[in-house]
VOZA-126174 format. One line per field, with one value per residue (C-alpha): residue number from 0; residue in one letter; x, y, z. Coordinates in pm, 1 decimal. Each point is the difference from the previous one (the first is absolute). Layout:
REM residues N
k = NUM | ...
r = a | ...
c1 = X | ...
c2 = Y | ...
c3 = Z | ...
END
This chain:
REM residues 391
k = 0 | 1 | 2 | 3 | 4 | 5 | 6 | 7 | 8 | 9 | 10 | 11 | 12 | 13 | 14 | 15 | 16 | 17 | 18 | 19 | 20 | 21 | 22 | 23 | 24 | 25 | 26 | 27 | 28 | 29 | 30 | 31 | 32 | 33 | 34 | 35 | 36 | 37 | 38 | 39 | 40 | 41 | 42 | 43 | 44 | 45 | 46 | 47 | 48 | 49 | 50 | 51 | 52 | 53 | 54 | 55 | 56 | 57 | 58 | 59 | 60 | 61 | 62 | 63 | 64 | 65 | 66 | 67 | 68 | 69 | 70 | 71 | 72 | 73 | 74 | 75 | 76 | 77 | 78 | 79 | 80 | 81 | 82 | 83 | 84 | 85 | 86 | 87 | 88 | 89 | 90 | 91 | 92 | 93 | 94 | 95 | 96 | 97 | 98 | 99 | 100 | 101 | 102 | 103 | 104 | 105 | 106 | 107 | 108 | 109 | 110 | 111 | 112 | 113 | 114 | 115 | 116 | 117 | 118 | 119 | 120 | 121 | 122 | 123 | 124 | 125 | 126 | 127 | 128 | 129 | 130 | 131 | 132 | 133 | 134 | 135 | 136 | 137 | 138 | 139 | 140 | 141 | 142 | 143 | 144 | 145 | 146 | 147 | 148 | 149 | 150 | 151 | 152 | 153 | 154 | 155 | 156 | 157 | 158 | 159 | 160 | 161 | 162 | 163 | 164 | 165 | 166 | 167 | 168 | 169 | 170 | 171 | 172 | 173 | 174 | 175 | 176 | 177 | 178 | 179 | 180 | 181 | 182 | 183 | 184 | 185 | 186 | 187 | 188 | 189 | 190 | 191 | 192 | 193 | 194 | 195 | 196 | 197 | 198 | 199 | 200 | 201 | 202 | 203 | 204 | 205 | 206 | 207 | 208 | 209 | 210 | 211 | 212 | 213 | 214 | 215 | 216 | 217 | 218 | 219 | 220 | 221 | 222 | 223 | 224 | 225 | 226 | 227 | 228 | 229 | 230 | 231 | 232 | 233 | 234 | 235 | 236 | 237 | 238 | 239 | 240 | 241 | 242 | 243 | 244 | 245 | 246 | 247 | 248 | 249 | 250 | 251 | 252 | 253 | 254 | 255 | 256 | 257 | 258 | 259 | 260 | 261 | 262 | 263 | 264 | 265 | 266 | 267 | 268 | 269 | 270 | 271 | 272 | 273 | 274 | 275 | 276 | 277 | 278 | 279 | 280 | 281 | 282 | 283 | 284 | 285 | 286 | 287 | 288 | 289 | 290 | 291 | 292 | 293 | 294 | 295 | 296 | 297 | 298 | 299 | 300 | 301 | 302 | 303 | 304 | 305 | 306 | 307 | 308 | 309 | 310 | 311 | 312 | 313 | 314 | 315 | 316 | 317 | 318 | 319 | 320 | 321 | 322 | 323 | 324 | 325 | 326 | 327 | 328 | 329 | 330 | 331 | 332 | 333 | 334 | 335 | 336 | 337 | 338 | 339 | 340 | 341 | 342 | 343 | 344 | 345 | 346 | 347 | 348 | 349 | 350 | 351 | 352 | 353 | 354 | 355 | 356 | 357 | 358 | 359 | 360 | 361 | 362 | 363 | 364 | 365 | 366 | 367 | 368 | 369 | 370 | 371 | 372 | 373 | 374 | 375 | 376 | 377 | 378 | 379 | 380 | 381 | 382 | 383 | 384 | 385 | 386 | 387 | 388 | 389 | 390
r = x | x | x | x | x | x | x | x | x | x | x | x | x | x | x | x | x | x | x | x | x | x | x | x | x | x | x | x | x | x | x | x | x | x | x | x | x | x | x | x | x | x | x | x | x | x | x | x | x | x | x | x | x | x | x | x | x | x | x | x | x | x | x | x | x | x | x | x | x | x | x | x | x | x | x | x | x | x | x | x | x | x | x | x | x | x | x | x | x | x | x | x | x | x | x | x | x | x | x | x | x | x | x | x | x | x | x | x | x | x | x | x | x | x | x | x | x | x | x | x | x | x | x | x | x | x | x | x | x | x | x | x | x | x | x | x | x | x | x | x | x | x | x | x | x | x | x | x | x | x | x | x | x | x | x | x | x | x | x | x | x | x | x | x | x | x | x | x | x | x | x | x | x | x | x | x | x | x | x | x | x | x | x | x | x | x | x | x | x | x | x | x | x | x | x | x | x | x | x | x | x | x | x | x | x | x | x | x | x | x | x | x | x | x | x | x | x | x | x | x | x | x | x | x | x | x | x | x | x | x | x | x | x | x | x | x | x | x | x | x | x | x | x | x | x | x | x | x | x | x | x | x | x | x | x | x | x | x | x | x | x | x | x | x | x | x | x | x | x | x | x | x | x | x | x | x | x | x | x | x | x | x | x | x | x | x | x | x | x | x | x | x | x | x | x | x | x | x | x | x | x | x | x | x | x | x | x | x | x | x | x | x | x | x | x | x | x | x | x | x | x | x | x | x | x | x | x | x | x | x | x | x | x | x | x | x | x | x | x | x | x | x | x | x | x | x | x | x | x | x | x | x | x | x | x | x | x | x | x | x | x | x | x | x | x | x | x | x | x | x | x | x | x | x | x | x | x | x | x | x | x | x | x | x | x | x | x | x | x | x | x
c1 = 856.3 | 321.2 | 293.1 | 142.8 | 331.1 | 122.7 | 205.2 | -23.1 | -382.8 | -100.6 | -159.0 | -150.8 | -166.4 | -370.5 | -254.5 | -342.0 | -220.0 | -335.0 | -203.0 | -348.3 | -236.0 | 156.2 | 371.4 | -162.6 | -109.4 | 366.8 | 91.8 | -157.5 | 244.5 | 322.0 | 251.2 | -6.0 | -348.9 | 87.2 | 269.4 | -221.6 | -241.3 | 253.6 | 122.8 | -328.6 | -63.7 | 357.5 | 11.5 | -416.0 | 146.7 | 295.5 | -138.4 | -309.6 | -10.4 | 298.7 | -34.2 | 183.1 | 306.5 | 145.2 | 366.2 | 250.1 | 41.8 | 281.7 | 45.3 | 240.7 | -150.3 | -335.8 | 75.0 | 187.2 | -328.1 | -166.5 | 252.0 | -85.8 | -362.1 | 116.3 | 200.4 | -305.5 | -232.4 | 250.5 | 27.0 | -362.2 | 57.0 | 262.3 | -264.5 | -285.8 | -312.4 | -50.7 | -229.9 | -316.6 | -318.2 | -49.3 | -227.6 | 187.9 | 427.2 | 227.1 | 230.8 | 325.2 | -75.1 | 174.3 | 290.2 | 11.8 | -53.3 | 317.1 | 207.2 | -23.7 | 20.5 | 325.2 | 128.5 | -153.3 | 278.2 | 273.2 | -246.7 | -20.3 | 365.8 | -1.6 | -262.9 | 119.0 | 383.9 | 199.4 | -110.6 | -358.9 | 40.2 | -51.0 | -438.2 | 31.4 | -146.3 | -353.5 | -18.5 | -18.5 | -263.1 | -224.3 | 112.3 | -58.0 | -369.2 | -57.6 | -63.0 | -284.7 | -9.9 | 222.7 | -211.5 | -334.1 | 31.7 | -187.4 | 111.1 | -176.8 | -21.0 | 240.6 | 268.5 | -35.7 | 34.0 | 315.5 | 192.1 | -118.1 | 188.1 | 280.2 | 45.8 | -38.0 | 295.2 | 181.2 | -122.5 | 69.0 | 402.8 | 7.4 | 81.0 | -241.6 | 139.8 | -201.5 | 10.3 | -236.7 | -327.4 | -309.4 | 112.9 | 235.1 | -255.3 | -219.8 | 271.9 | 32.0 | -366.1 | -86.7 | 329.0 | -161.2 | -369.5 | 141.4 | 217.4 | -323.3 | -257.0 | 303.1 | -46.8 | -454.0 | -7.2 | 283.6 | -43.3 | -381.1 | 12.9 | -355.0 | -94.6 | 81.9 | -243.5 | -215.9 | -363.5 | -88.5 | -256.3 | 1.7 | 331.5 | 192.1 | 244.9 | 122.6 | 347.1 | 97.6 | -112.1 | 314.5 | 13.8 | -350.6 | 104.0 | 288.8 | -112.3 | -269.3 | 236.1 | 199.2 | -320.0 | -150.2 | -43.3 | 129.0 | -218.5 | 179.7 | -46.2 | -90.0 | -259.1 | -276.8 | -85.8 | -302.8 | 231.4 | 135.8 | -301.1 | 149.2 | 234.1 | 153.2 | 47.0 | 175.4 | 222.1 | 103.5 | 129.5 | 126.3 | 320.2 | 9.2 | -253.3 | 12.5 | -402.3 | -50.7 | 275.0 | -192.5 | -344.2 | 160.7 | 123.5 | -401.2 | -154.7 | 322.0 | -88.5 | -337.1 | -324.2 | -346.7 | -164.3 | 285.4 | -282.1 | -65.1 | 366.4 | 110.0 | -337.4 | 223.8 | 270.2 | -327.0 | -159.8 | 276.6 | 22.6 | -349.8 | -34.0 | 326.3 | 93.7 | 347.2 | 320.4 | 63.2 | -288.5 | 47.3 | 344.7 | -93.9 | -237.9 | 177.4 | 278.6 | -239.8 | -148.0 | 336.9 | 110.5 | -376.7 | 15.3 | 380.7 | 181.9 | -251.4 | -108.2 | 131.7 | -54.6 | 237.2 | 294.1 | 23.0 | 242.5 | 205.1 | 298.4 | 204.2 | 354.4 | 252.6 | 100.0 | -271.3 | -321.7 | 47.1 | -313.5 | 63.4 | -247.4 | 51.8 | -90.5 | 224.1 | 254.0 | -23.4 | -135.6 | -354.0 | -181.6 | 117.4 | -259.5 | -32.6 | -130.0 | -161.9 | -213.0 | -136.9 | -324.1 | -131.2 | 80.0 | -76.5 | -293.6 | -125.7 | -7.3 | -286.9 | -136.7 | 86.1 | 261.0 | -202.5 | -188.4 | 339.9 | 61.7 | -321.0 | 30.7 | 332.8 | 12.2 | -124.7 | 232.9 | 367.0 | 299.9 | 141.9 | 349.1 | 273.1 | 248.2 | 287.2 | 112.5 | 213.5 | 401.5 | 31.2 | -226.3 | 259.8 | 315.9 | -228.4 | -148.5 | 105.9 | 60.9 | -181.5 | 101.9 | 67.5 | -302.2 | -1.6 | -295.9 | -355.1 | -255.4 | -29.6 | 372.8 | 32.7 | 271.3 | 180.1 | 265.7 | 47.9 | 271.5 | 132.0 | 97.6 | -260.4 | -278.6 | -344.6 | -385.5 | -114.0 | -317.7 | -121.5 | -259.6
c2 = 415.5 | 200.3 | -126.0 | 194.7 | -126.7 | 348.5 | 85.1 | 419.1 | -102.9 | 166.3 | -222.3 | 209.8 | -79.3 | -41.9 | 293.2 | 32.4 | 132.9 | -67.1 | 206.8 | -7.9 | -145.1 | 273.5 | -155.5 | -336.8 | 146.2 | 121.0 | -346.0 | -124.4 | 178.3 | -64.6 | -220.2 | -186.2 | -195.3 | -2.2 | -276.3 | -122.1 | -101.0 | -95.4 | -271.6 | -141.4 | -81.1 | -100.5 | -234.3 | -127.3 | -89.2 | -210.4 | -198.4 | -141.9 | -378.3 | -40.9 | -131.5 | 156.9 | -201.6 | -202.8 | 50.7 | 266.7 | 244.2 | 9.5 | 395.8 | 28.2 | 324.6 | -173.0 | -210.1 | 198.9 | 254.8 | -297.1 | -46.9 | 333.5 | -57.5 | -351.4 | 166.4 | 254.6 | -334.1 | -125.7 | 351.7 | -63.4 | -335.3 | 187.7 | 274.3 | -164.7 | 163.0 | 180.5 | -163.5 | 137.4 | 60.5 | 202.4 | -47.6 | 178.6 | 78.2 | -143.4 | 268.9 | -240.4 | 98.3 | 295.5 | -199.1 | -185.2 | 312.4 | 135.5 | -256.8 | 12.4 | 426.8 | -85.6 | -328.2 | 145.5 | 170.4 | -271.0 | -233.7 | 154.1 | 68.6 | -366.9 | -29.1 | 275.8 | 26.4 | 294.6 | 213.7 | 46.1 | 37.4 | 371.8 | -82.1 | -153.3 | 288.5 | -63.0 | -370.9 | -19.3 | 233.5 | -213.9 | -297.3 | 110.6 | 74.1 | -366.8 | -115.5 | 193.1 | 295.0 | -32.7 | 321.3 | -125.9 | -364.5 | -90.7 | -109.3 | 62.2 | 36.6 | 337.0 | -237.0 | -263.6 | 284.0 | 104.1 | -382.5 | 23.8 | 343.2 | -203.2 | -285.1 | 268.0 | 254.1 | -325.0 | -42.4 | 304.5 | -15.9 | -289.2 | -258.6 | -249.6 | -69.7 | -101.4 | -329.6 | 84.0 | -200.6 | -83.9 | -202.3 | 247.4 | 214.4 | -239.5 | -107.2 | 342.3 | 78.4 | -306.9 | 64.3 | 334.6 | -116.3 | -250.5 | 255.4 | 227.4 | -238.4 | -129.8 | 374.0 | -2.2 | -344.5 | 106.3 | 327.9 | 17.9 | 290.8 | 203.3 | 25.8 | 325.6 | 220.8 | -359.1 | 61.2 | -332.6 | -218.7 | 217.4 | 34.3 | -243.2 | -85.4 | 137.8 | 27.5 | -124.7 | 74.8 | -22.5 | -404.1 | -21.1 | 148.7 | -207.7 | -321.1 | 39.2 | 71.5 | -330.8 | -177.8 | 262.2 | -143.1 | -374.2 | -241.7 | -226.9 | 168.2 | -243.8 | 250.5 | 256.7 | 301.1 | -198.2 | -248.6 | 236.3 | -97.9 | -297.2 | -41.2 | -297.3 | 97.6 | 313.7 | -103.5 | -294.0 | 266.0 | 254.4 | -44.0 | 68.9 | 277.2 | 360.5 | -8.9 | -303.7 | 105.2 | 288.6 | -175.1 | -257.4 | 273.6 | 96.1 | -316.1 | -40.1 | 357.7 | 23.2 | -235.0 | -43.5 | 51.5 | 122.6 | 161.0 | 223.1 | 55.3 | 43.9 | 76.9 | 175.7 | -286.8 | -215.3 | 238.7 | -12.5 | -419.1 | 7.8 | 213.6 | 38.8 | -327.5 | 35.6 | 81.5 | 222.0 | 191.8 | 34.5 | 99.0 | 278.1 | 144.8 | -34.2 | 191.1 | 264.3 | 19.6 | 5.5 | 321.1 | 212.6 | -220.1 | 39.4 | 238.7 | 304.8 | -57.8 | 308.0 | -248.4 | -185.2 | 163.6 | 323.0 | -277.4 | -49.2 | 232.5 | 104.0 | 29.5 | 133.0 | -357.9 | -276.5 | 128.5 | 440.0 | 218.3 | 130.3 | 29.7 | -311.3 | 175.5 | 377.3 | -173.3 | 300.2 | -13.8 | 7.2 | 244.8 | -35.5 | 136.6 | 158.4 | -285.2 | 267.6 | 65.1 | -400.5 | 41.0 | 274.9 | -135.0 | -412.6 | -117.6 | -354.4 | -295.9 | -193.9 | -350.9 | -341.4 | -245.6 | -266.0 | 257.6 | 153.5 | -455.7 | -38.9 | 291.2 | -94.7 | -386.4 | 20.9 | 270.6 | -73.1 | 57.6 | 371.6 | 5.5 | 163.7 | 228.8 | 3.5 | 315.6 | 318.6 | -85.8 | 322.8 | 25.6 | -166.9 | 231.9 | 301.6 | -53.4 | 235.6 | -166.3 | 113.9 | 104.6 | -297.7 | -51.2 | -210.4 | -290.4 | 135.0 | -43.5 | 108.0 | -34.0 | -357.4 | -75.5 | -205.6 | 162.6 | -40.8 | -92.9 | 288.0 | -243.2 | -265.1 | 255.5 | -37.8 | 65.1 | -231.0 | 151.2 | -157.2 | -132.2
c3 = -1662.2 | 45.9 | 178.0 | 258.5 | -31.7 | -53.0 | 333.4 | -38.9 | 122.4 | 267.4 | 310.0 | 324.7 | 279.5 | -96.8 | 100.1 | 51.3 | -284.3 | -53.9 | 254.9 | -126.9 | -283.2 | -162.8 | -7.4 | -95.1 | -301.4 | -71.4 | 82.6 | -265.8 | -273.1 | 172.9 | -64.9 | 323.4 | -87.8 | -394.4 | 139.7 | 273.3 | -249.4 | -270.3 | 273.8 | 57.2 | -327.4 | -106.3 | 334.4 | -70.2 | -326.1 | 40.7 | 265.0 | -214.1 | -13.6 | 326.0 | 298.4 | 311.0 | 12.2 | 280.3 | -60.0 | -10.6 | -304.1 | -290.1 | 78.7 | 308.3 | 109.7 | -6.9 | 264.0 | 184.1 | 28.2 | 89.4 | 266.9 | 164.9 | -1.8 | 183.3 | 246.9 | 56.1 | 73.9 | 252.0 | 178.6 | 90.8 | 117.0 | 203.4 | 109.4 | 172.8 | 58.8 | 334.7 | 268.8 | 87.9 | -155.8 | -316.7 | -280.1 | -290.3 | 4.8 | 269.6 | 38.1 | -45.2 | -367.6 | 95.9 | 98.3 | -311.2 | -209.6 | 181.6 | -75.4 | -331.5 | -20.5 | 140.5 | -236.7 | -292.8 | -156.9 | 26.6 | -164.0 | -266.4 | -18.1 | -13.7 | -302.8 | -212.7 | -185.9 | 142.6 | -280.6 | 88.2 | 376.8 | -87.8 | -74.1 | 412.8 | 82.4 | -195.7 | 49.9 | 366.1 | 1.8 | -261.9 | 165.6 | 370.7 | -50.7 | -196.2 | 304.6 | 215.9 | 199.0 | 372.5 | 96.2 | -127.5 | 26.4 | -309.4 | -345.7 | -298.4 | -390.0 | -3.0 | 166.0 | -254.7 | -281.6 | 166.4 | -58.9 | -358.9 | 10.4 | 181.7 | -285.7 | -307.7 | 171.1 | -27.0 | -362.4 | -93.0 | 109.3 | -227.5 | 248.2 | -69.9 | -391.7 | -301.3 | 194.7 | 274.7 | -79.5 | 146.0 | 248.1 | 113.5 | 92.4 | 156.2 | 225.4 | 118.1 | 82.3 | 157.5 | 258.4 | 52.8 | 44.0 | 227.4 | 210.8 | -54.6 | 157.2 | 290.4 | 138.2 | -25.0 | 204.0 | 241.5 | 70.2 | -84.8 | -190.0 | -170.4 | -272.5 | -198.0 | -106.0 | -42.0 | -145.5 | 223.3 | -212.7 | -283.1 | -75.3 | -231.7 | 270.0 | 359.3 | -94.8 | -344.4 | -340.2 | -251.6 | 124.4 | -184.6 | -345.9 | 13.0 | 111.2 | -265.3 | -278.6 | 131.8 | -201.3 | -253.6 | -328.1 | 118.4 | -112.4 | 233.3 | 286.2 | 277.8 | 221.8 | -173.4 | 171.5 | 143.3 | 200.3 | 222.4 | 225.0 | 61.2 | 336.8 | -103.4 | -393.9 | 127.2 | 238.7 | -284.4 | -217.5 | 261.8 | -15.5 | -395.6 | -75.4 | 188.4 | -15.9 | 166.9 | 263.6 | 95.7 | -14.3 | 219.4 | 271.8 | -15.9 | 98.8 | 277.4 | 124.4 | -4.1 | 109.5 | -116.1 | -336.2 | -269.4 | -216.7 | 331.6 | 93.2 | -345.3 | -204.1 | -298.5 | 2.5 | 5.6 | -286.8 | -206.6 | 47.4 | -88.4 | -306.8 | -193.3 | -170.8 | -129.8 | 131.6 | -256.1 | 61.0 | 365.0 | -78.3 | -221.4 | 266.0 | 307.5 | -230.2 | -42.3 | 331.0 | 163.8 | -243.9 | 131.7 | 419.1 | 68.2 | -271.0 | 3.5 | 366.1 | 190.7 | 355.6 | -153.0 | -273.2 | 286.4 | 179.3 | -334.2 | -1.8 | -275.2 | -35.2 | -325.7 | -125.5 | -1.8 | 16.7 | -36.9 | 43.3 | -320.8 | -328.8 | -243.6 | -308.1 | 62.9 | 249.8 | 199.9 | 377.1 | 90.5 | 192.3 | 394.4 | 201.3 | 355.5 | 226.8 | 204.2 | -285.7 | 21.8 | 154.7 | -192.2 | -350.6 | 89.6 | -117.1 | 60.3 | -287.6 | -75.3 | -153.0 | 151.3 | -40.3 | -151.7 | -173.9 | -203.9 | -59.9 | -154.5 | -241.7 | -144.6 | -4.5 | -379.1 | -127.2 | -59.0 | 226.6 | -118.8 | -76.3 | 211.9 | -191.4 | 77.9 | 145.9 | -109.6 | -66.5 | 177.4 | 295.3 | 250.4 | -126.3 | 50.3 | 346.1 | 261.4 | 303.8 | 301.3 | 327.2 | 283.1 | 191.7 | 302.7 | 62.7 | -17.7 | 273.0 | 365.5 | 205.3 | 181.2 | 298.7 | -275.4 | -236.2 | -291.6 | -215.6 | -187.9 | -292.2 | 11.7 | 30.8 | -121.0 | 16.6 | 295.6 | -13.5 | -345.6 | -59.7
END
């Protein structure tokens, strides 16, 4: 994966493209999800056989990024939920969301050396939507995608050095599912886009692949896929494995039956007897559920640095398109969730190229926009802005 070291790059405040099924299809050839995918499987792979660890990192700027997702977790514990009655989103969300619009850049002023304050501009955008919409009040698998985007910008300046391992990474998604899961329980916030009992998840689905991958090919491996049924196994072995973490927020979230609340987590358990092969197909399922989703990637926004809208194999920029256009040319996907698992559980994981030395140089960076969505009473940061709308 190239470095962007190289301080002639060009960072700009991310824009909206991807309008339609259309765009998604673009999407598909850009840059931006050549080194989305690229990080899944680099990160899937260096994390097989570790355990989330309990202490800090060797990396300074590791722990000081888990430091700012700390200091998000005690801005909720400063931001109590409202009083009153209200099934899904307590609008103090909003309140929380604001205060970080507005510490957001001196954060990361904090995190990053002096010569990469320049790419400020594209991480709090990717970083602001990590967390759930403060219009929408939900959270959902398009915010998770935009942390992974978060930790491989950071990758990608070369900050992490050839001594960022496993554990490193482990340490920084579990602060971030634990920020993440701070905001559901206190602020109630819905599910995004959730396909209720026949979806894999209501919010998460890159915690799956990677707590899977934690124990893919480890003969040693203290649970099977099957044990996950188990309360008491998977709270045991929460605090080490990202899968068990998430099944655990499950059984604390939800009552009766798990094979009627979760029937494909349940499936899955059921049916698929290896970690390794759950990890291949939750891989694959996440590329066809999340990647080419236009419910979900139309909330992803590209900028000129990190993640361009720009071709991978010509380096020059894809097709924009007219969003008035949308409705005409959409046209809806089809086939289910578990459906797309099933069919690819037996095939092997495709590689992810990496993508064109040239595609970042030759991106031409888009005009400003400002936050997409209908206009709120709350402005905005001008610096710290970002899609609060996503899904």
């Amino acid at each position: 994966m190239r470095m962007l070291t190289n301080e002639n790059t060009q960072f700009n405040t991310p824009v909206k493209r991807i309008f339609d099924s259309q765009c998604t299809l673009e999407f598909q050839a850009s840059v931006a999800i050549v080194r989305l995918k690229y990080f899944i499987q680099k990160y899937a792979k260096i994390i097989n056989r570790v355990n989330i660890p309990q202490g800090p990192s060797r990396i300074s700027v590791v722990n000081e990024f888990v430091g700012v997702l700390n200091h998000m977790s005690l801005l909720v514990d400063q931001t109590p939920p409202l009083e009153g009655p209200r099934r899904y989103g307590n609008l103090a969300c909003r309140d929380w969301h604001a205060k970080i619009d507005e510490q957001m850049p001196s954060l990361w002023r904090k995190v990053l050396p002096d010569r990469f304050h320049h790419c400020i501009v594209e991480l709090v955008h990717y970083l602001g939507n990590s967390f759930g919409s403060a219009t929408r009040l939900d959270y959902g698998t398009g915010h998770e995608l935009s942390f992974l985007a978060v930790v491989g910008a950071i990758d990608m300046l070369g900050l992490f050095t050839d001594e960022f391992q496993g554990e490193d990474f482990l340490l920084i998604m579990n602060a971030y599912y634990a920020v993440v899961r701070k905001l559901i329980l206190t602020y109630t916030l819905e599910p995004a886009g959730s396909h209720g009992v026949w979806g894999l998840d209501d919010h998460f689905h890159l915690a799956y692949v990677f707590g899977s991958a934690q124990w893919a090919n480890y003969k040693e491996a203290p649970l099977r896929p099957r044990d996950i049924l188990n309360h008491h196994l998977v709270q045991e072995y929460a605090h080490l494995n990202l899968y068990c973490q998430t099944i655990g927020f499950i059984y604390q979230v939800k009552r009766g039956p798990f094979r009627e609340h979760s029937s494909m987590l349940y499936d899955l358990a059921t049916t698929v007897h290896t970690w390794a092969k759950l990890e291949s197909g939750l891989m694959k399922m996440y590329a066809v559920e999340v990647l080419n989703k236009f419910p979900v990637v139309q909330h992803f926004w590209f900028g000129t640095g990190f993640y361009p809208w720009v071709d991978n194999q010509t380096g020059k920029q894809l097709l924009i398109y007219d969003p008035a256009d949308a409705d005409r040319r959409n046209t809806s996907s089809t086939g289910g969730k578990y459906a797309a698992f099933v069919s690819s559980i037996n095939s092997p994981v495709p590689h992810f190229p990496a993508p064109s030395t040239t595609a970042a140089s030759e991106a031409r960076a888009p005009p400003a926009r400002t936050r997409m969505g209908p206009p709120t009473a709350r402005t905005t940061n001008s610096t710290a802005h970002h899609d609060l709308t996503k899904r």
